[in-house]
N, C-alpha and C positions, 0 to 999 in steps of 0.2 A: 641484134643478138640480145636477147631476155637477160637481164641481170648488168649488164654491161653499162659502166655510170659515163655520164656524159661530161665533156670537162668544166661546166661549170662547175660539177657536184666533184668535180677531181680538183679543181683552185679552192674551192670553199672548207673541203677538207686540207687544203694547205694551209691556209688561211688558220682554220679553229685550230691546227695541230703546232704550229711552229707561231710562238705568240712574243712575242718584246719582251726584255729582261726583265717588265715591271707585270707580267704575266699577262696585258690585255693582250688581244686582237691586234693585228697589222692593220693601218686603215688603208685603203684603195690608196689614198696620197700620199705616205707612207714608201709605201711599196713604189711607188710609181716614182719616187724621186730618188728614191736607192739605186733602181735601175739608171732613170736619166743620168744618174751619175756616173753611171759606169762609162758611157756615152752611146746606151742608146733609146731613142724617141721612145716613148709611150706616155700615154698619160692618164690619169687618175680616172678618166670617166672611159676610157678602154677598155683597164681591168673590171670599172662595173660592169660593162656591157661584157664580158666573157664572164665574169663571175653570175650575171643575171641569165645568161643563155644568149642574148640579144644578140650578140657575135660569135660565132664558134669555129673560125679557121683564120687563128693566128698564125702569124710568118712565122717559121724556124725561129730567128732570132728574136722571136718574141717568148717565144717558147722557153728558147735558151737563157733568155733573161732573167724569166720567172725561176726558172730549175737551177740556177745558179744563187736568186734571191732566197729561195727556202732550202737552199743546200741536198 
């Protein structure tokens, strides 16, 4: 469907939108170790690979990770 953004281009806009109290960017590892904290698996070179396109059919609960990490 024309117009319709892909979820890299929907993480990256999480990403530049929802930044650290010190106003940077999340980094991939960052991110990736907030979630493992919660307790569940992913890791730093995963979300590049979804953020790059290079993977684009994360588990629910990867999903649910991420959407819970950026509120």
């Amino acid at each position: 469907m024309a117009g319709e953004r892909s979820l890299a281009d929907k993480l990256n806009h999480l990403f530049a939108r929802h930044t650290s109290r010190s106003g940077q960017e999340y980094s991939n590892e960052q991110v990736a170790a907030a979630i493992v904290a919660t307790g569940v698996t992913i890791s730093q070179s995963y979300i590049w690979q979804l953020r790059k396109g290079k993977k684009d059919n994360p588990t629910f609960k990867h999903l649910q990770a991420l959407a819970a990490f950026f509120g």
